[in-house]
Backbone bond lengths (Angstrom), bond angles and torsions (degrees), N, CA, C in turn:
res aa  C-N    CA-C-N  psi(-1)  N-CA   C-N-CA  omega(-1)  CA-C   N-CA-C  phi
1 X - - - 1.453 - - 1.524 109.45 -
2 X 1.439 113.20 131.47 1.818 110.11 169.79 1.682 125.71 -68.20
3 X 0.523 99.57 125.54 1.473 101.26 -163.58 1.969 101.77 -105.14
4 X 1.510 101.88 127.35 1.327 131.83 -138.74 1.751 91.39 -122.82
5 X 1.272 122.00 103.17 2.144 125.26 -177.61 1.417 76.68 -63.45
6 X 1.389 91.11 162.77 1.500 117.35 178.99 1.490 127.81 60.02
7 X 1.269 110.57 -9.53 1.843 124.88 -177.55 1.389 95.98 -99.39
8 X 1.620 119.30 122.53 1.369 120.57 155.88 1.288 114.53 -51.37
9 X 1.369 107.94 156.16 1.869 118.70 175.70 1.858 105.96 -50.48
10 X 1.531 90.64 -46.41 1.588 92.89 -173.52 2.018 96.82 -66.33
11 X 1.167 145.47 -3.24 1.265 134.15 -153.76 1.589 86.61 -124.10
12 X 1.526 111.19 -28.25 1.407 99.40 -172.19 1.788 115.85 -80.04
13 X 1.622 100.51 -11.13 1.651 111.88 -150.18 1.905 88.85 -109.87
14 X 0.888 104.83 -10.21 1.367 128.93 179.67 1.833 104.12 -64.04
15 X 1.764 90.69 -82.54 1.256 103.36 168.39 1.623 125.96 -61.17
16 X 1.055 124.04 1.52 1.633 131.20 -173.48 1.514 107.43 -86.90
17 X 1.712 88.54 -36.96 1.931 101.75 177.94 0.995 101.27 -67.01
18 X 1.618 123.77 -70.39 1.630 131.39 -179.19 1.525 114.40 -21.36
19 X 1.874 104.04 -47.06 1.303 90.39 -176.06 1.351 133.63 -70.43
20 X 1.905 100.00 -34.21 1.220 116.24 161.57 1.137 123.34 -27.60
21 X 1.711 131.07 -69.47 1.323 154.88 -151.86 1.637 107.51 -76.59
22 X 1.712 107.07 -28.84 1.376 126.28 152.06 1.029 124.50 -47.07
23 X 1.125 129.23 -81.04 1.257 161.23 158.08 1.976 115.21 142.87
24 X 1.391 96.97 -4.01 1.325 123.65 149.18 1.472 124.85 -34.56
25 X 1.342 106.68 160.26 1.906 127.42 178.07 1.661 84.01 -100.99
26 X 1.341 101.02 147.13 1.262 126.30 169.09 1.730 106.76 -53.46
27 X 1.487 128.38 -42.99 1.426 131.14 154.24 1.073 128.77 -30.88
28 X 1.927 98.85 -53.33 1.747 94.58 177.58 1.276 111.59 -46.69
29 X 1.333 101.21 -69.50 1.406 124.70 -153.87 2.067 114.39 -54.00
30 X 1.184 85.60 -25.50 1.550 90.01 172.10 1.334 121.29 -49.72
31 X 1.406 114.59 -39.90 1.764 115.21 -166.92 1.873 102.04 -68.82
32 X 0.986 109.81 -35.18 1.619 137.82 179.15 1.686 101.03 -45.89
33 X 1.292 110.59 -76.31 1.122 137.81 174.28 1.434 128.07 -55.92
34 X 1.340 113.36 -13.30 1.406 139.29 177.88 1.511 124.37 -87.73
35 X 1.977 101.28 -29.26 1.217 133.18 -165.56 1.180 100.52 -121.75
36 X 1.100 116.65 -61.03 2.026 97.79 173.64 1.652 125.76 -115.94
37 X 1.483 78.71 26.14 2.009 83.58 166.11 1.911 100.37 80.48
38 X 1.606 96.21 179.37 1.674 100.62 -177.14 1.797 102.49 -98.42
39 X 1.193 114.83 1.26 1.662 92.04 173.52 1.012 110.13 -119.42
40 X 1.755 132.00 -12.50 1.723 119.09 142.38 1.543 112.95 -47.89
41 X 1.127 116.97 -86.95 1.488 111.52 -173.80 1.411 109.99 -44.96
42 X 1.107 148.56 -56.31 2.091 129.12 178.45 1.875 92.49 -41.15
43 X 1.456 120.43 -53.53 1.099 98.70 175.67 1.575 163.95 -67.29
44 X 1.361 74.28 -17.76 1.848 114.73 170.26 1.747 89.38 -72.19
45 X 1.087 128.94 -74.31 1.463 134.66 -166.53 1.815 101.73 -60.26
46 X 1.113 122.40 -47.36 1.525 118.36 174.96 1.450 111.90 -49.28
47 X 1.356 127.28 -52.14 1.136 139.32 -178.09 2.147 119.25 -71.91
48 X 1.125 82.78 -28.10 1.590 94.06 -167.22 2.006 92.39 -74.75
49 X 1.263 101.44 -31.14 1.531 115.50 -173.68 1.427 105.28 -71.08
50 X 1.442 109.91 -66.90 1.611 113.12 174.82 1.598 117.04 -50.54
51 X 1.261 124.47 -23.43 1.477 121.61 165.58 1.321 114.98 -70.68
52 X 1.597 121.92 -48.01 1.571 126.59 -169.98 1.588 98.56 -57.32
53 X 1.439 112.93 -50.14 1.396 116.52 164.54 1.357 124.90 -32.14
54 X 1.270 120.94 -52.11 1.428 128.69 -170.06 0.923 128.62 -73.92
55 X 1.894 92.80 -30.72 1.612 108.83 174.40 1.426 121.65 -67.52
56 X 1.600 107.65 -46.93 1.387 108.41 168.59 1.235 138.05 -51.18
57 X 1.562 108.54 -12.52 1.376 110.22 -162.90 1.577 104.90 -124.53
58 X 1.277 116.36 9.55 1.654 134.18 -172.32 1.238 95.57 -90.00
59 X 1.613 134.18 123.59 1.116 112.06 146.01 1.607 132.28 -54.41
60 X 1.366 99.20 142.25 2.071 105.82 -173.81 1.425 117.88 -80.28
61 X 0.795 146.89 137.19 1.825 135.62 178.21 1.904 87.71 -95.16
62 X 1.321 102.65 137.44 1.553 108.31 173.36 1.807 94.25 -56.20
63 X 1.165 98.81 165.89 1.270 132.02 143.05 1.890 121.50 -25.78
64 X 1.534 84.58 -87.84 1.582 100.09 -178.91 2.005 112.92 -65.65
65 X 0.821 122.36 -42.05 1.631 139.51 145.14 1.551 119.12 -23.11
66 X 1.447 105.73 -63.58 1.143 106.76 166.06 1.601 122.65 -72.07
67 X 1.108 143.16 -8.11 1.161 157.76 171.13 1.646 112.51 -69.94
68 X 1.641 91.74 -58.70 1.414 105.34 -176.58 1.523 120.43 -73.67
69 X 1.380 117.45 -8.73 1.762 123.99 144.81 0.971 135.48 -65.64
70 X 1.784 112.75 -51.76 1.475 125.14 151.24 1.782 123.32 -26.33
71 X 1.148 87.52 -71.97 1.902 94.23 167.76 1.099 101.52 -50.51
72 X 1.480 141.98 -83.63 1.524 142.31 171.64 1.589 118.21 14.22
73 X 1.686 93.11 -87.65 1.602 111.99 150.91 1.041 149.65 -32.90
74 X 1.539 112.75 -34.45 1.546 135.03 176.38 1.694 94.68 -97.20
75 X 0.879 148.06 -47.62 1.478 146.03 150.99 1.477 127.55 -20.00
76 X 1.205 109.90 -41.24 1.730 134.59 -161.35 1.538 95.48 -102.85
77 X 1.458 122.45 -50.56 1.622 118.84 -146.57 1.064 98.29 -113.78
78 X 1.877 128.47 -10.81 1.870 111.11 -166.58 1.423 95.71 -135.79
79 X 1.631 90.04 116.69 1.515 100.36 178.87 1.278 111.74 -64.05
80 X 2.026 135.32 128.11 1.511 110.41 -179.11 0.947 127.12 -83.89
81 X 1.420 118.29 10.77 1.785 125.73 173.17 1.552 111.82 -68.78
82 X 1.231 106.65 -1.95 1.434 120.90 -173.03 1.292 118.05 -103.86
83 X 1.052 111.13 -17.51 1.806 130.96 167.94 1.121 115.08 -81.07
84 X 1.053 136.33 7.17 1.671 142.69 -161.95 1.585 81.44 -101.94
């Protein structure tokens, strides 16, 4: 563990997890932690995790797919006399 003057053991072992759960060095994570304290950042990192999660497991609409609905939609719902 890096060991941080002025950080209690409990503040240093604290941040070691954080970094863990990061995937971060206890360094990174310090500036974080400096600026919005230890229960913004666990929460910033709790949350940032449960999204990467979500993302992976969401189906994706391509690119070009998604385009070709858009038009769809804009076809069906917007009159173009109204775009003038």
């Amino acid at each position: 563990m890096t060991h941080f003057a002025g950080l209690s053991k409990t503040a240093q072992a604290r941040l070691q997890k954080l970094a863990d759960a990061a995937g971060r060095t206890p360094h990174d994570m310090l500036k974080y932690v400096l600026r919005d304290g230890f229960e913004q950042t666990e929460q910033e990192v709790r949350l940032i995790k449960k999204r990467m999660v979500e993302a992976a497991t969401c189906p994706a609409v391509p690119h070009e797919q998604a385009m070709e609905r858009i038009e769809r939609a804009l076809d069906k719902y917007v009159d173009p006399r109204n775009l003038r």
